[in-house]
C-alpha positions in Angstrom: 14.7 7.3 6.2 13.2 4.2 7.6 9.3 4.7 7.1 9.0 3.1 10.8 10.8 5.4 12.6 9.2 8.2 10.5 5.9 7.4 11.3 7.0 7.3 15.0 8.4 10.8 14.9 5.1 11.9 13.2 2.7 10.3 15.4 4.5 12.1 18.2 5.2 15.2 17.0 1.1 15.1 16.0 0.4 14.2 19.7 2.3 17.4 20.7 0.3 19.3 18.6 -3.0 17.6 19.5 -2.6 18.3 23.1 -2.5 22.5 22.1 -5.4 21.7 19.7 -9.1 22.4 21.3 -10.4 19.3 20.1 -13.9 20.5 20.7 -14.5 23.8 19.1 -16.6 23.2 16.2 -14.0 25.6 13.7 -11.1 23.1 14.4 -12.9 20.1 13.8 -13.8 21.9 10.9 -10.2 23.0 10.1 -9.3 18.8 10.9 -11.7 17.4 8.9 -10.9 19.7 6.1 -6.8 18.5 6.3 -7.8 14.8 6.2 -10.1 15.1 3.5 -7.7 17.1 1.4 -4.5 14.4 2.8 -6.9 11.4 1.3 -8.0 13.3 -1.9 -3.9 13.7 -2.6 -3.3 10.4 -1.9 -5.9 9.3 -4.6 -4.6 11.4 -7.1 -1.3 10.7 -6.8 -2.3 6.9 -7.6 -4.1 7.9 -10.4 -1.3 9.5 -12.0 0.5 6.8 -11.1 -2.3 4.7 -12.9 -2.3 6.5 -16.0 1.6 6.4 -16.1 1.3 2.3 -16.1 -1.4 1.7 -18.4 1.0 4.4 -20.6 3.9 2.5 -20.7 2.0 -0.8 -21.4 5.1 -3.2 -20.0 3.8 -6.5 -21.3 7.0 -8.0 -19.9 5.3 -11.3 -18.1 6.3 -11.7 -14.2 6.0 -15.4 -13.2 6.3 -16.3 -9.3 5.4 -18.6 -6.6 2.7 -17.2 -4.1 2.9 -18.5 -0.6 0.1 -20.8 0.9 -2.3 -19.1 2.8 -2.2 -19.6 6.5 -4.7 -22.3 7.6 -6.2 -22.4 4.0 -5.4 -25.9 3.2 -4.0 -24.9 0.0 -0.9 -24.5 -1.1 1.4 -22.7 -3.3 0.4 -21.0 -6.2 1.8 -20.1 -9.5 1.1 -16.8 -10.4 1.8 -15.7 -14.3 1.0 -11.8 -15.1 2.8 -9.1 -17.2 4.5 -5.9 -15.2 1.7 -3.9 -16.4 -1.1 -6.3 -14.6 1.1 -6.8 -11.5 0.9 -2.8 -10.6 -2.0 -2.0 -11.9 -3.4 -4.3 -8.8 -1.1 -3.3 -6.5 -2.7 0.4 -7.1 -5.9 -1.1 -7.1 -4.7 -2.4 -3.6 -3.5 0.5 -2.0 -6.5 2.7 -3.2 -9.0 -0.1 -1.2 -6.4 0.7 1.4 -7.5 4.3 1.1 -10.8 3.5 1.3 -10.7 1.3 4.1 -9.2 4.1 6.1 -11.6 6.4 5.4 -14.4 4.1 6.0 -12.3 3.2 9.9 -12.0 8.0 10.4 -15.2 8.2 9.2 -16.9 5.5 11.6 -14.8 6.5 14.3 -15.2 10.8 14.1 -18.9 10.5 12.9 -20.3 7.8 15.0 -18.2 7.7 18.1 -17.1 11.1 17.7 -13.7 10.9 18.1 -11.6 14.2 16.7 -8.2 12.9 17.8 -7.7 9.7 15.4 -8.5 12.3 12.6 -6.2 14.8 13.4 -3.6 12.1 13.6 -4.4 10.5 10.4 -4.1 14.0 8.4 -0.7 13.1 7.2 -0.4 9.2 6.8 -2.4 9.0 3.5 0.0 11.1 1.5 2.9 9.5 3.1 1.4 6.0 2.7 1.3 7.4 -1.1 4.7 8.8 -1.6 6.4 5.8 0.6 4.7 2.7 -2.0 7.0 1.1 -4.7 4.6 2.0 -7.3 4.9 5.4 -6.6 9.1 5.5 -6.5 9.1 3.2 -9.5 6.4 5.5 -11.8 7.0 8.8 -10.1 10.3 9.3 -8.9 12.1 6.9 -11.6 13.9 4.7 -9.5 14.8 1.4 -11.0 13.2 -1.4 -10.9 15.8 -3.1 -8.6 16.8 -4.8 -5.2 13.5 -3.9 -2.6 12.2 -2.5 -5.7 12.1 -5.9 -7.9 8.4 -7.1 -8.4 7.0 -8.9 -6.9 7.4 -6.7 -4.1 8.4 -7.9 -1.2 5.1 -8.3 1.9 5.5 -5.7 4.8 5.8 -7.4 8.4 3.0 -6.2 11.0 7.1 -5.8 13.2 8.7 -4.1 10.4 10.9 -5.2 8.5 9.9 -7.6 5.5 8.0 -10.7 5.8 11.2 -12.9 4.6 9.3 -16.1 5.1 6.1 -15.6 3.3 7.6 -13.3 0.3 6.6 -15.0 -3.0 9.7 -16.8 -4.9 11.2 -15.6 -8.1 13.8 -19.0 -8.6 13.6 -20.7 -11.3 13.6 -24.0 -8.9 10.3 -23.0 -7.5 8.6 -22.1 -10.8 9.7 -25.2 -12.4 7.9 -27.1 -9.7 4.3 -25.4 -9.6 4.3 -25.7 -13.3 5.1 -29.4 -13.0 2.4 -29.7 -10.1 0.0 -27.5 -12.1 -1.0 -24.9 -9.2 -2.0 -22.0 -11.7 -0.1 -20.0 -14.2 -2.7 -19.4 -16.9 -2.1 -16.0 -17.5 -4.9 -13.6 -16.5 -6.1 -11.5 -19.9 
């Protein structure tokens, strides 16, 4: 299922619920806080098994592609040299600051402002987030290493969809070139 129109279906079968939900009585805000905490504690550890199953298999296959320029940055591309094992260890690393940026963004907003709602809403997204990554499919469900699933991994569009312009470049054309031009490639230890 396309993880677009599943997050639509659970963001509105979670607003059903939230409207027979008495966001103010101080045992379901207890009961709410309790779900998120335990949705962002599973989606940790589900990355750290997934981190531990990467540093296991030690692929020291080395990934070499062309990073796009950053938008108004004045640079431009950038040839990035890594192994398979580097790659997803920082695209863990990545998705756990995602984890904590989230929790950081519920806690501000339930503590501070005291909104219950965005909580309640956000119970499941962390452990979807989690199962949905390509880390996850690759190390934890086994699927191959193969069409959306061929590092490096394509960028998510903000519309859906994937980010066809900006997507790093794998062709031997391109790579040839930032080595000639001498944009990176030194090979992170």
């Amino acid at each position: 299922m396309n993880p677009q129109i599943s997050n639509l279906a659970i963001m509105l079968v979670m607003m059903q619920l939230a409207r027979r939900i008495d966001m103010e009585d101080d045992k379901n805000i207890m009961y709410i806080r309790i779900a998120y905490g335990a949705s962002v504690a599973v989606a940790w550890l589900i990355y750290q098994l997934i981190r531990q199953k990467i540093v296991a298999k030690n692929d020291l296959t080395t990934l070499k592609y062309v990073t796009p320029a950053a938008p108004m940055s004045g640079e431009g591309e950038k040839l990035e040299v890594t192994t398979v094992r580097d790659y997803d260890l920082k695209e863990v690393d990545s998705a756990i600051k995602s984890i904590y940026t989230g929790l950081a963004m519920m806690g501000f907003m339930h503590l501070y402002m005291k909104y219950t709602n965005p909580l309640f809403m956000q119970c499941i997204s962390p452990v979807k987030t989690a199962l949905e990554s390509n880390e996850v499919k690759i190390h934890l469900f086994g699927k191959p290493a193969s069409g959306d699933l061929k590092r490096p991994f394509k960028a998510a569009s903000m519309f859906g969809g994937f980010g066809g312009g900006n997507a790093a470049k794998t062709d031997k054309k391109s790579i040839e070139e930032a080595e000639r031009a001498g944009t990176g490639g030194v090979k992170a230890e």
